[in-house]
C-alpha positions as CSV (number, residue, x, y, z in Angstrom):
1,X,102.4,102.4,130.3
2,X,105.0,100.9,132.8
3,X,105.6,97.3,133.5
4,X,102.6,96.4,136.4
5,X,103.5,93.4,137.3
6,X,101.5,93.0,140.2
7,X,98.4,93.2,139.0
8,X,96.0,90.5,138.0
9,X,94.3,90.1,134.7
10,X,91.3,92.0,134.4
11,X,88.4,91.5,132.2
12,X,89.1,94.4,130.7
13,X,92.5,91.9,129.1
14,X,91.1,89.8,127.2
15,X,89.4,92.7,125.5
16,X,92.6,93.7,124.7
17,X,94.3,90.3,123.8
18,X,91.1,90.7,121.1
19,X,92.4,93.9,119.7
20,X,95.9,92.3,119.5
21,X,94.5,89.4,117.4
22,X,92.8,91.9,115.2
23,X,96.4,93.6,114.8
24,X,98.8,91.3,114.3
25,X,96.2,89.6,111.4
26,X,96.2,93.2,110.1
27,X,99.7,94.2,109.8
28,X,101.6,90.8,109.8
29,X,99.4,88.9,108.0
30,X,99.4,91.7,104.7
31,X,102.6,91.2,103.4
32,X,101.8,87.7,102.4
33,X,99.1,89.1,100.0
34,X,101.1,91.6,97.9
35,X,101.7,88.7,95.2
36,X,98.6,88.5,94.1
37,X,99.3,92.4,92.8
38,X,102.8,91.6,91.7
39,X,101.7,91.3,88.3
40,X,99.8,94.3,87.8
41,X,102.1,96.5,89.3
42,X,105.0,95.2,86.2
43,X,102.1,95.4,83.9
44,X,100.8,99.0,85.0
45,X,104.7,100.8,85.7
46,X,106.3,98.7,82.8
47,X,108.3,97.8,85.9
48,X,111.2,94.8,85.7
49,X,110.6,92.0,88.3
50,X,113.2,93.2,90.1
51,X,112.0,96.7,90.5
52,X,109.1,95.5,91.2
53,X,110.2,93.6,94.2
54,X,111.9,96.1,96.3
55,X,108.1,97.3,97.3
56,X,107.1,94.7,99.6
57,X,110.9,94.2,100.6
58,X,110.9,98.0,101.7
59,X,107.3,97.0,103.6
60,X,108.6,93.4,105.3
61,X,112.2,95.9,106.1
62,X,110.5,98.7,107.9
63,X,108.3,96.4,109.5
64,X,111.0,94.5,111.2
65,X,113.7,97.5,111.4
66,X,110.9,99.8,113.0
67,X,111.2,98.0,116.3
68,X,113.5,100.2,118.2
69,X,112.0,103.3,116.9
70,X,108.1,101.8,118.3
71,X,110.3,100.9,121.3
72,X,111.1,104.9,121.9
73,X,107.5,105.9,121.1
74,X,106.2,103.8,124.0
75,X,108.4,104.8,126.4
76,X,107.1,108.1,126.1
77,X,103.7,107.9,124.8
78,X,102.4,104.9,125.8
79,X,101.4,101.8,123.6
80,X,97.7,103.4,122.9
81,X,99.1,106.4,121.3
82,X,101.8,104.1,119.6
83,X,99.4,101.5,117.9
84,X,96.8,104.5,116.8
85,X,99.7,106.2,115.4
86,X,100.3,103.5,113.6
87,X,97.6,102.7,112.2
88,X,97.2,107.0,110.7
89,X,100.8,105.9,109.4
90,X,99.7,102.6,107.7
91,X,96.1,103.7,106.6
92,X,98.1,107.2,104.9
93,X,100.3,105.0,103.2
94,X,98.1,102.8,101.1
95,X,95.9,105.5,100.6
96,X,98.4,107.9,99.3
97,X,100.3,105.1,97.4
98,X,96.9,104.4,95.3
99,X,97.5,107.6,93.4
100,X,101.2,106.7,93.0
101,X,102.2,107.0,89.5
102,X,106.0,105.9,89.6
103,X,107.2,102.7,91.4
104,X,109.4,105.9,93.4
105,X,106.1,107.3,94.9
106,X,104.8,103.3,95.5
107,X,108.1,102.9,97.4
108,X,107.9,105.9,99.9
109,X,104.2,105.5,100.3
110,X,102.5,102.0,100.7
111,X,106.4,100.5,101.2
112,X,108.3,103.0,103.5
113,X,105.3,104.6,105.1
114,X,103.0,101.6,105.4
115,X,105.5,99.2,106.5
116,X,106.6,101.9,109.6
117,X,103.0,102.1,110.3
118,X,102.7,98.1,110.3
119,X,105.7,98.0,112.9
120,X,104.1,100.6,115.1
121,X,101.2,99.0,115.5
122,X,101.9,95.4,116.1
123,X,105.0,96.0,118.2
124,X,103.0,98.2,120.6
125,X,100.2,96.1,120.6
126,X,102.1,93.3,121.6
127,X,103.9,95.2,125.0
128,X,100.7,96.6,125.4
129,X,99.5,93.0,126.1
130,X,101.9,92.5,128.1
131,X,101.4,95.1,130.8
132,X,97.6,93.5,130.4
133,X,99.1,89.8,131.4
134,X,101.2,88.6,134.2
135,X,100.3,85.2,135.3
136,X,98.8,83.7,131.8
137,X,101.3,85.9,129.4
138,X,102.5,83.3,128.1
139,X,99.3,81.9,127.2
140,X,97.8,85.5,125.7
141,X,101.0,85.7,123.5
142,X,99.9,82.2,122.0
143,X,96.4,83.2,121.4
144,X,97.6,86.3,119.9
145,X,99.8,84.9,117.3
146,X,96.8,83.2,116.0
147,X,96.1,86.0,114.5
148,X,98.9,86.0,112.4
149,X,97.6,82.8,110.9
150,X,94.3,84.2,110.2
151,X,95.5,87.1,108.5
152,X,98.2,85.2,106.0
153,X,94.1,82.8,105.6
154,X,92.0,86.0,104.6
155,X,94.3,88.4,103.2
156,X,94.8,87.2,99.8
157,X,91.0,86.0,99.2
158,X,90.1,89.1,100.5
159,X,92.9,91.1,98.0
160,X,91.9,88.5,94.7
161,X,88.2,89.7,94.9
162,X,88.8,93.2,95.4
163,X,91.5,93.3,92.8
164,X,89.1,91.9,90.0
165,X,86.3,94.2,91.1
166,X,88.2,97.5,91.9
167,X,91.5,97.1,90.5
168,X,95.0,97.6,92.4
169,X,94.4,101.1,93.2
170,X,90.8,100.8,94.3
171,X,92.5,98.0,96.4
172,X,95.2,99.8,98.3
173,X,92.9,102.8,98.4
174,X,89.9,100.1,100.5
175,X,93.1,99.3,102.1
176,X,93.5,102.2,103.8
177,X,90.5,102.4,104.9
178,X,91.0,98.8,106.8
179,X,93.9,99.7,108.3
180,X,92.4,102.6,110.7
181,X,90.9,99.6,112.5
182,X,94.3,99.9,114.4
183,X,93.3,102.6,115.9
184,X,90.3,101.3,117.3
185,X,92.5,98.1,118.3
186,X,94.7,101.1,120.0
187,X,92.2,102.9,121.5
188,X,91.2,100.2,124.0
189,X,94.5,99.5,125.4
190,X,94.1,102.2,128.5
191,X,97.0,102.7,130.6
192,X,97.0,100.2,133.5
193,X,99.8,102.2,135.7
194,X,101.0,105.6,136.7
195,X,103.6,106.7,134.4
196,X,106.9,105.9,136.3
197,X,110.6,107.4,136.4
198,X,112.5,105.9,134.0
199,X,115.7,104.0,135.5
200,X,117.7,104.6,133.1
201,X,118.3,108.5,133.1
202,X,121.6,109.6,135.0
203,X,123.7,113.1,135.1
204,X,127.0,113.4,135.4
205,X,128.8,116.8,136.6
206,X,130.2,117.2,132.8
207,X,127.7,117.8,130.4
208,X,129.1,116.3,127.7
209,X,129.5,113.5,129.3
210,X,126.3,112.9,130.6
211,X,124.9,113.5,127.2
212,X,127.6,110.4,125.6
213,X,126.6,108.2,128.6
214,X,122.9,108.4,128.0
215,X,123.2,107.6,124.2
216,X,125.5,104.9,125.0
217,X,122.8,103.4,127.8
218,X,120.0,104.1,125.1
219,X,121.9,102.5,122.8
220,X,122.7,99.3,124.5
221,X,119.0,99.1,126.2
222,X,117.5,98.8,122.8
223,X,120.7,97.2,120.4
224,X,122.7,94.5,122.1
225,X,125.9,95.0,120.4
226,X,127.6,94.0,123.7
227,X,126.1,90.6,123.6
228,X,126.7,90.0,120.1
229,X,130.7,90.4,120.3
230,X,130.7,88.3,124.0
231,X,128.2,85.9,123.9
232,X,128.9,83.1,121.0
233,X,125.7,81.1,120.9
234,X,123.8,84.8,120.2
235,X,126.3,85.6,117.2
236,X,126.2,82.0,115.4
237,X,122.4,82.2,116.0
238,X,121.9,85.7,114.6
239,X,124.2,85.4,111.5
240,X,122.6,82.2,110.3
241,X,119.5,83.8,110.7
242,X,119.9,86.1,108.9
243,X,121.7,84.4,106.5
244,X,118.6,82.2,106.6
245,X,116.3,85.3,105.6
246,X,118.4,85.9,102.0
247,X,115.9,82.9,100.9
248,X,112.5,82.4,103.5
249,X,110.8,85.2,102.0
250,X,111.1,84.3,98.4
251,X,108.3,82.1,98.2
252,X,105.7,84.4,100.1
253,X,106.1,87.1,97.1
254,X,106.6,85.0,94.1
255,X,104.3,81.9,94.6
256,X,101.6,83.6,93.4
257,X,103.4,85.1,90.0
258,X,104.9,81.8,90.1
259,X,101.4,79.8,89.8
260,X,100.1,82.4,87.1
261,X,103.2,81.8,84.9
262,X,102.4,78.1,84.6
263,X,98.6,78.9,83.7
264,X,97.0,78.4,87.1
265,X,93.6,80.5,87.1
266,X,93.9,83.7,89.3
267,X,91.7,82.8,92.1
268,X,93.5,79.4,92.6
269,X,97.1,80.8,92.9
270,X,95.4,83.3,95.4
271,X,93.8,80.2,97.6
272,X,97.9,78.9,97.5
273,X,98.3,81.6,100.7
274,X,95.5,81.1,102.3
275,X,96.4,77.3,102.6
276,X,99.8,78.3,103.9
277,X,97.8,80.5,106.5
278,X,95.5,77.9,107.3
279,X,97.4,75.0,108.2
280,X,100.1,77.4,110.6
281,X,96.6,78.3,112.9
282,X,96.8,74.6,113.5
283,X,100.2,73.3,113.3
284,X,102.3,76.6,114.9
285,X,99.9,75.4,118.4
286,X,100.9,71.9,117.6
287,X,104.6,71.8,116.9
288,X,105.0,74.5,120.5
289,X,103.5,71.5,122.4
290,X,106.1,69.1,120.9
291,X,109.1,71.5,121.4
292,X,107.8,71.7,124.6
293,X,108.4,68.3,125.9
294,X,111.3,67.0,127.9
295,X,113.3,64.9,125.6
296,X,113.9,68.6,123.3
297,X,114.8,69.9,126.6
298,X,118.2,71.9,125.7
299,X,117.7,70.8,121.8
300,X,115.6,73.1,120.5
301,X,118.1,74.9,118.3
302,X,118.5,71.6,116.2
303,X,114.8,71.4,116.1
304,X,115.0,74.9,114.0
305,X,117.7,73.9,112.4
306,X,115.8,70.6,111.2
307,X,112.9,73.0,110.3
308,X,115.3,75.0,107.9
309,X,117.0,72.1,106.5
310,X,113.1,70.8,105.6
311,X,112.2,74.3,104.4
312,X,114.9,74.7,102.4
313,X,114.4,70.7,100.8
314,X,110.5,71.8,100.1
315,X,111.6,75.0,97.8
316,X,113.1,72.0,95.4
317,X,109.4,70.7,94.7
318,X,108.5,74.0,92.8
319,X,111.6,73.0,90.1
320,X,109.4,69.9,88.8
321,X,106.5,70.3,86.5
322,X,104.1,72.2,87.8
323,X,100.1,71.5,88.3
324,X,97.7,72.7,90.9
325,X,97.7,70.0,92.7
326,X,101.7,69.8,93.1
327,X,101.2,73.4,94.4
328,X,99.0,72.5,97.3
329,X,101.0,69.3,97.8
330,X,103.9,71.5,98.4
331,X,102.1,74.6,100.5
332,X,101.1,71.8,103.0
333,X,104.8,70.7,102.8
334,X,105.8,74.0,103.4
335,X,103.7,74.9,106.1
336,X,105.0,72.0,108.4
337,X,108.4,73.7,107.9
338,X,107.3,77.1,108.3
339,X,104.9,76.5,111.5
340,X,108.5,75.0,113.3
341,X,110.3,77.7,112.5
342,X,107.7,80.5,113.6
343,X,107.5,78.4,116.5
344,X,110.7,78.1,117.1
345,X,112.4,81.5,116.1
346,X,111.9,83.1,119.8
347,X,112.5,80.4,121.8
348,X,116.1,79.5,120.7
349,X,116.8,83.0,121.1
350,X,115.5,82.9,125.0
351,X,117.5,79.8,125.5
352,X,120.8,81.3,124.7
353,X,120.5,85.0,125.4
354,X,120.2,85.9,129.8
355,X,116.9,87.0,130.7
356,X,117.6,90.2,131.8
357,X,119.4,91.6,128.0
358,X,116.4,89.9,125.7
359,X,114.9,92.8,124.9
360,X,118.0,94.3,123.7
361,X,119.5,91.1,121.9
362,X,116.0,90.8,120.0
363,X,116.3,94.5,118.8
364,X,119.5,93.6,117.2
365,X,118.3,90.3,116.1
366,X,115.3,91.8,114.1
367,X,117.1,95.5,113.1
368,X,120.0,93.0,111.2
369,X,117.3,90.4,109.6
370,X,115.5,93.6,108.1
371,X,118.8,94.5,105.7
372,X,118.6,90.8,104.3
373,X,114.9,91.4,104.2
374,X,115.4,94.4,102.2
375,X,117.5,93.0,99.5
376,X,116.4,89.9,99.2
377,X,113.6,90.3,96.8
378,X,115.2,92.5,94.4
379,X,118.1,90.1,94.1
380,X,115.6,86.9,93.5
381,X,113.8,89.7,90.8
382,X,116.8,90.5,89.4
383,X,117.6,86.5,88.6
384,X,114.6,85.8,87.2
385,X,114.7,89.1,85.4
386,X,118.3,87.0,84.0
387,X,117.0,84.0,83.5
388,X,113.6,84.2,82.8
389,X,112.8,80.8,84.7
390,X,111.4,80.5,88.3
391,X,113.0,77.7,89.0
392,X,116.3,79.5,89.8
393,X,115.1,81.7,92.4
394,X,113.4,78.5,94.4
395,X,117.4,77.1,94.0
396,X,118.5,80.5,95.7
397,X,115.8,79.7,98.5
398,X,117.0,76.4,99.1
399,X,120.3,77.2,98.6
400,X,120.3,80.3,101.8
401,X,117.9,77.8,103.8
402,X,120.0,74.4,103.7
403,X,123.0,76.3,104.3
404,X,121.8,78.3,107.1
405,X,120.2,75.2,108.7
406,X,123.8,73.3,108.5
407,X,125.6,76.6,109.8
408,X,123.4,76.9,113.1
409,X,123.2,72.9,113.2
410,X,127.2,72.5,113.4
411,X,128.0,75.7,114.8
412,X,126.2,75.1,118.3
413,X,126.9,70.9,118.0
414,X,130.6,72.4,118.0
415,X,130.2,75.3,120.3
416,X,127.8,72.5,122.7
417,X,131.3,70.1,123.0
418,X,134.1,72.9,123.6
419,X,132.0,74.0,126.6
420,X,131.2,70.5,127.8
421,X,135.0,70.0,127.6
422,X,135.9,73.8,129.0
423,X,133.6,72.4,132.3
424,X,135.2,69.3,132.7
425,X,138.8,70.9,132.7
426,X,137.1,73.4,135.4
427,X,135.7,69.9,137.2
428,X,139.4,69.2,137.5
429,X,141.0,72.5,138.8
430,X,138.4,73.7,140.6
431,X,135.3,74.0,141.9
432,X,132.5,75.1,140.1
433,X,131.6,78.7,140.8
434,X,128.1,80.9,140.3
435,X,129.6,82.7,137.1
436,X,130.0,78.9,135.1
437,X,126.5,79.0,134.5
438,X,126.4,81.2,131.9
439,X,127.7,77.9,130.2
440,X,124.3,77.3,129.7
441,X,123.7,80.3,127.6
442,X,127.2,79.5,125.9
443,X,128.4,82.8,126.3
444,X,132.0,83.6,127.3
445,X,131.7,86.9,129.6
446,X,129.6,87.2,133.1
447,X,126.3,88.0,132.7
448,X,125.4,91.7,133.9
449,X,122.5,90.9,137.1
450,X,118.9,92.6,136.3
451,X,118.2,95.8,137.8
452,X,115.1,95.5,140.6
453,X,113.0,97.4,137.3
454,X,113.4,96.1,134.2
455,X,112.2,97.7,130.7
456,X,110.5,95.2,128.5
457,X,110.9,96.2,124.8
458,X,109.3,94.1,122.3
459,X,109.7,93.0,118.7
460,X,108.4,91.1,116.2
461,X,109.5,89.1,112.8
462,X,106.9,88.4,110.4
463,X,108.3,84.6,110.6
């Protein structure tokens, strides 16, 4: 499915902007649930907390890390086969890892498995949608992260009910069964061009060389490491992201354990999610409008840092004494936070990388956030596993959020006043030329100019 970019959007689109909805509240929107089982896995494996956690941290990894690999498969498959293979992948999983009988098998099946599935799916869905849209992308890419919101809303009600009717394994096993609905997603999303020749294959008259120089080109199409070493904005940003990471996922798989320890019934510290996942379908919309207006022209960076900073200073309401109402109190604090940053995420990465390497620069981005990903959780079981108190690991969150939101804050306020003093000494000595304006991107090498055909590669974060 190449890039069609002349085209105009069909009816046949928004058909498929529907399918992508469906997926991204399917695979995105899961992880958020598998709290609600956290107990009964410990309880059933006479599993620690920690070894317990590295399940959904393998799921959350692959599904950020399998972005490259999903990148690969649509080249030369297309996005149909991609997101149906996906959803084989994910379905096998949770089926298979309902007969698991050792945390080992529950890792390689509904984490390793599931999770790869997961990536397949969303990450083709979402360059699937955009061969479907030209002129209102930008648009169907809103919409479509609705569905994000909707997922983290039914999910866990969906996962309490079945969990006191069937149990976990009749749950994962249902599970599978739910996730095949990818493949119907899949199957609608025809090819809307001829296959094309790639750009990007070249022969050289030594072999071996031509074989080096087309990993090397693969290599840098889909993992940016070129723009990470030259470009200084990119490398601040992505290192405080992910140190960032190391503490924004702790909430999402302990609240719920969390709100059982302190005696809140079952299906209330299930409805704690969905809140989260309510408010974002309206506040995500609402704080994109508000970035959006001139005065955070050129700002928006300090806007997600602010959004960190407020993240990380909400985490410090779970240390006080806990009720149900103090809970919701601070899921509706939280959800402010975490709609700006979901917002936000992308777009400070568009305004600093050039145009033409995105795609690249995003693989990185989202191949390095899935190793803090991955050992994250275990690390936040393995202190409460210590310390047998909850509050700690909502310290560690705030600690990794706070510090990563005054990192990026400082970083580009510093990086922002050497370059506006590098261009004055360049006012002075000479005149300005077309290669200052990568200024703007606050990089410190020319940026390479687009091919006439460029390969859009996709990925996602489950921010």
């Amino acid at each position: 499915m190449p890039q069609a970019q002349e085209q105009t959007e069909s009816r046949w689109s928004w058909v498929v902007l529907l399918a992508t909805v469906v997926i991204q509240g399917l695979t995105l929107g899961f992880p958020t649930c598998i709290g609600i089982f956290f107990a009964d896995l410990q309880h059933d494996f006479r599993a620690s907390n920690s070894e317990t956690s590295w399940f959904p941290s393998l799921m959350i990894s692959l599904l950020h890390a399998g972005g490259p690999i999903c990148s690969i498969l649509v080249e030369h498959f297309g996005c149909r086969l991609t997101v149906m293979l996906g959803g084989v992948l994910a379905s096998s999983g949770m089926v298979a890892g309902s007969f698991s009988r050792s945390l080992s098998q529950l890792y390689i099946t509904a984490g390793l498995l599931t999770g790869l599935g997961m990536s397949f799916s969303f990450q083709g869905g979402i360059i699937a949608l955009g061969h479907y849209f030209f002129h209102y992308r930008a648009m169907a890419n809103a919409l479509a992260s609705a569905g994000v919101s909707i997922g983290i809303t039914l999910w866990p009600l969906l996962s309490r009910y079945l969990l006191e009717v069937f149990g976990w394994r009749g749950t994962f096993l249902i599970f599978g069964g739910v996730f095949l609905h990818c493949c119907i997603c899949g199957s609608v999303m025809r090819p809307v061009a001829p296959e094309a020749e790639s750009v990007h294959h070249s022969s050289s008259k030594v072999p071996e060389q031509g074989h080096l120089l087309t990993c090397g080109q693969a290599l840098q199409r889909h993992l940016a490491f070129d723009v990470f070493l030259q470009n200084q904005g990119y490398r601040f940003y992505t290192l405080g992201v992910v140190w960032m990471l190391m503490g924004f996922t702790i909430p999402h798989i302990f609240l719920v354990p969390f709100a059982l320890s302190n005696h809140v019934e079952e299906h209330k510290a299930a409805l704690l999610i969905s809140i989260i996942g309510f408010s974002n379908i309206f506040l995500r919309p609402l704080i994109g409008v508000v970035a959006g207006w001139s005065v955070f022209a050129g700002r928006h960076v300090y806007l997600f840092a602010l959004a960190l900073f407020l993240n990380g200073l909400s985490n410090l309401i779970c240390v006080l004494p806990v009720s149900f109402s103090l809970l919701v109190f601070y899921c509706l604090v939280y959800s402010v936070s975490m709609s700006g940053i979901g917002a936000l995420l992308f777009q400070v990465l568009m305004d600093i990388v050039p145009t033409n390497r995105f795609s690249s620069a995003l693989g990185l981005f989202t191949v390095l956030e899935s190793f803090t990903i991955l050992i994250s959780p275990p690390l936040a079981g393995l202190l409460l596993d210590t310390t047998s108190n909850y509050s700690y690991i909502f310290y560690m969150s705030s600690f990794f959020l706070i510090s990563a939101a005054l990192f990026i804050g400082l970083s580009f306020f510093l990086l922002y006043k050497k370059t506006k003093e590098k261009q004055m000494m360049d006012r002075v000595h000479e005149e300005p030329t077309p290669e200052k304006d990568l200024n703007q991107r606050y990089s410190e090498e020319p940026v390479i100019k687009s091919h006439s055909t460029v390969t859009y590669v996709t990925y996602v974060t489950s921010v």
